[in-house]
N, C-alpha and C positions, 0 to 999 in steps of 0.2 A: 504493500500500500504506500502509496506517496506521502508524503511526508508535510503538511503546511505549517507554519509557525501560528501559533494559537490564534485566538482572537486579540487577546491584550496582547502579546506580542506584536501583530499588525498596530494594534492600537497606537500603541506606542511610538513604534517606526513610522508612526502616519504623524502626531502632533509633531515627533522631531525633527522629520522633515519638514514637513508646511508651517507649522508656526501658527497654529491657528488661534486667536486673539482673545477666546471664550472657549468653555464647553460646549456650550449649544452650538456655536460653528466646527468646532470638532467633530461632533455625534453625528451631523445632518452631512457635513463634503465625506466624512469617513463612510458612513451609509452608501455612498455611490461610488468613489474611488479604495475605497482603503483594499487592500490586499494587493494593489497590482505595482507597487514601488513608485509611481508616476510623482512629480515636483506638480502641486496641485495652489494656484493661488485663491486661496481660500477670501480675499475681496474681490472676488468677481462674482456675480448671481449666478447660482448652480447651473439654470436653464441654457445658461451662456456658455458656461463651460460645458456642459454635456453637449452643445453643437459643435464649439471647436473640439473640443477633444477625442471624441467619439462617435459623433454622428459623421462629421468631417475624415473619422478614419474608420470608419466602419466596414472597408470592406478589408481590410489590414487585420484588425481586432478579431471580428468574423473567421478569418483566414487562421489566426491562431489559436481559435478556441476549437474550432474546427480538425487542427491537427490533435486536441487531449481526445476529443470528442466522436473523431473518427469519423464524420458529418452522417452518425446515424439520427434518423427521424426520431426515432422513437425516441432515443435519449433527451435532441430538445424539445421535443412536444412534451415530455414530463416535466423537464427543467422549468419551463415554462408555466406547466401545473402548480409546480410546487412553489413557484416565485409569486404566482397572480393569486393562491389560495392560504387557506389554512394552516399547507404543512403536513399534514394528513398524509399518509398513503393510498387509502381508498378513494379522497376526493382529489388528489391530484393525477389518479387513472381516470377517476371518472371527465375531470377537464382536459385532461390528455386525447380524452376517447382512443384509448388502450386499454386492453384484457388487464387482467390481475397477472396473470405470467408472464406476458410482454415486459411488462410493468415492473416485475420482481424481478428478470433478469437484467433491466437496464440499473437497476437501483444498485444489486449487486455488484455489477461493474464498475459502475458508478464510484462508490464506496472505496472499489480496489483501487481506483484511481486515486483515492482523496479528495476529490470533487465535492462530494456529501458525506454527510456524517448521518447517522442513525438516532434518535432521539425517544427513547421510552418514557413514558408518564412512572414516577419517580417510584410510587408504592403502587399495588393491586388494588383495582377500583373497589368499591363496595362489595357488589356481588362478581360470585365467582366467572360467573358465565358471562360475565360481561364483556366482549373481545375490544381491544381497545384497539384501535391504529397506532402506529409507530408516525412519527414526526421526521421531517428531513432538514436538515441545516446547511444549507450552501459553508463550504471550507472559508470561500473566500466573499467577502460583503459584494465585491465588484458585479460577481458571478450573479448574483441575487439580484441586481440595477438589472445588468444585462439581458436577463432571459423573463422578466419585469415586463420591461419599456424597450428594449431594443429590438430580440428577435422576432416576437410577437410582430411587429411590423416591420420586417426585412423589404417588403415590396416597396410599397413606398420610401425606405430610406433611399432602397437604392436607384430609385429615380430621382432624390434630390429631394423629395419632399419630407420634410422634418415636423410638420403639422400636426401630427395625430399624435406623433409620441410626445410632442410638449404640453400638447391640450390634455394627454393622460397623465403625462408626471404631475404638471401642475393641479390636475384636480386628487392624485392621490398623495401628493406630498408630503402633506399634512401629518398621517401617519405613516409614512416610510422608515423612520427615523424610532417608530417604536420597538421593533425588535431588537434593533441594534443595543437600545436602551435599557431593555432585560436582560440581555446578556450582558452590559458592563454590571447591571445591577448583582449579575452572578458575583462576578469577578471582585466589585466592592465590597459585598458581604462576605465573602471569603477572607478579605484585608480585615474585617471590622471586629471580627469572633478570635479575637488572638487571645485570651484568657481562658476560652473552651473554645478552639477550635470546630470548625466545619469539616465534618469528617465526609459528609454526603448530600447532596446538592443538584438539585433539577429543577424540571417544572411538573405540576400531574392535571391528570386531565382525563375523565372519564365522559358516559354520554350527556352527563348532564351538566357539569361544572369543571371550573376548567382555573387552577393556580399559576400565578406565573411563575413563582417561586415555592421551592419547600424544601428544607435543609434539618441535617442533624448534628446537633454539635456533638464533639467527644465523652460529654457528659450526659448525651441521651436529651439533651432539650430537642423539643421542635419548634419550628419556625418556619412561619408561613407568610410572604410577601406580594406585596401588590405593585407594578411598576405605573405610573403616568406621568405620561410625556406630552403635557398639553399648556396652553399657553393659561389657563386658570389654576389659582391654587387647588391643591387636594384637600375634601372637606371631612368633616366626621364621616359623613356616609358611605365614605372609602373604606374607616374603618368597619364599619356597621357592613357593609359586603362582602368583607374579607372574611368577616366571623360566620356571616352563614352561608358562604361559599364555604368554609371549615365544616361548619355541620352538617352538609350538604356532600362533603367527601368524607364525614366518618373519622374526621383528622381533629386530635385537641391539641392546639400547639401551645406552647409554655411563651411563646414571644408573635406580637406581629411587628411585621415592621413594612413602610412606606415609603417607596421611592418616588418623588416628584420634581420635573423640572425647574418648578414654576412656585414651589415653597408650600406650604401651608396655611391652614386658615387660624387663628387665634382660638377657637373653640376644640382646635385638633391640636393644634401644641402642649394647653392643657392637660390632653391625655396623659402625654409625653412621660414615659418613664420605663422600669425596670420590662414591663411587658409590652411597651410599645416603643417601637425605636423608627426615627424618622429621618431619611437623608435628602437631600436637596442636591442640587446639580453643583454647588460649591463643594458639597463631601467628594467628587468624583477626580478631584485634584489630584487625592492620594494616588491613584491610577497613574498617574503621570509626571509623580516625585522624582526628583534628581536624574533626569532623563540626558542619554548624553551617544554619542557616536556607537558605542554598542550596540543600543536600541535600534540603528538602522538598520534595515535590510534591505539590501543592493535590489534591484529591479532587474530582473533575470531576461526578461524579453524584451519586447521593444518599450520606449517609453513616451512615444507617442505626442 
């Protein structure tokens, strides 16, 4: 299996190359470039730089994803499932419109290449019989832009016309930038449990309810987390969701805790203590402490 440098790892080699001037511009240029080494000038409006950079070389880019990819159909009719959906297995055949064994033998591949990662709901749902889907993780963020908002509209790019896929970035924008945001959230809370370590760490998710976070520290606590990445603060009611999304998976956690871009409301700070812990987009610094030449990694292919 191929080998990618983690997420925080990218992470990392993304703010020490670009320089980017905030978190929030971090998270959102990282979302669409991070993984592929590219010099990204993170003051220019995203939709700009996706034409020069990408759409502008798209038949170049194309051309190299193509040689991991081997330009079979299936693979990016999936990739493309599992970028535009849920993440699912079953509903990224179903958007494929691919069999289930189609489907498992490209995922397979897939995987061996390191292209995708595998992702199981963290603990066994309530009931036994409940067959849960497995979840798919693009290796690399770029790969997730790309089969997104790119390939989906190959015709049109490659007559020049760049229309459809900015009118779709720009109306999905918004939340593009949230998964990314769970997963640093991963990586944070793993920094934050240094007194009882995080020994076990995913997200779960069964038919009915679905966690973004759920971890176990060395000392047997659990902890169940909620991430949001929106321009309003996070209210009680975030809390007040989080607990019966818990009772609703059958999960009693000894800690919740709140990831928000955008801070908190004064009635939710309140909470604030031994069983509720609450980070903000400023916590997310520690990710990107004493960053320095090591942290880089060289851009292997072209860089566009």
């Amino acid at each position: 299996m191929a080998k990618y440098p983690t997420l925080l790892e990218q992470f990392r080699s993304f703010c020490f190359q670009n320089n980017p001037k905030d978190l929030e511009e971090a998270i959102e240029y990282f979302a669409i470039f991070g993984g592929m080494g590219w010099s990204v000038d993170t003051s220019v409006p995203l939709v700009n730089l996706i034409e020069s950079k990408i759409l502008k070389n798209y038949t170049y880019i194309h051309g190299d994803i193509t040689k991991v990819t081997k330009s079979d159909k299936v693979s990016h009719s999936l990739l493309s499932g599992i970028a535009t959906g849920d993440r699912r297995t079953h509903s990224a055949f179903k958007r494929a419109r691919i069999s289930r064994a189609e489907g498992e033998n490209a995922i397979e591949s897939l995987c061996d290449m390191g292209f995708l990662k595998v992702e199981r709901s963290l603990e066994g749902p309530p009931l036994e019989d409940d067959n849960i889907a497995d979840k798919l993780n693009f290796s690399v963020p770029f790969m997730r832009f790309w089969f997104s908002f790119i390939s989906p509209f190959f015709k049109g790019i490659k007559e020049g016309d760049f229309k459809e896929v900015k009118e779709r970035f720009l109306n999905r924008e918004q939340g593009f930038s949230d998964l990314i945001f769970q997963k640093l959230s991963v990586e944070l809370l793993k920094k934050s449990f240094k007194e009882d370590p995080v020994v076990e760490i995913g997200s779960y998710w069964d038919r009915n309810v679905e966690i973004d976070i759920l971890a176990k520290t060395k000392s047997g606590k659990i902890i169940v987390a909620t991430c949001k990445y929106s321009n309003a603060k996070a209210k009680k009611s975030e809390l007040t969701k989080l607990k019966e999304k818990s009772v609703l998976a059958e999960i009693s956690p000894d800690i919740f805790v709140i990831f928000s871009k955008s801070g908190f409301s004064n009635e939710l700070k309140t909470e604030k203590g031994e069983n509720l812990k609450l980070f903000s987009l400023k916590n997310f610094k520690t990710l990107i402490e004493d960053l320095s030449e090591k942290d880089f990694i060289e851009c292997i292919g072209k860089k566009y």
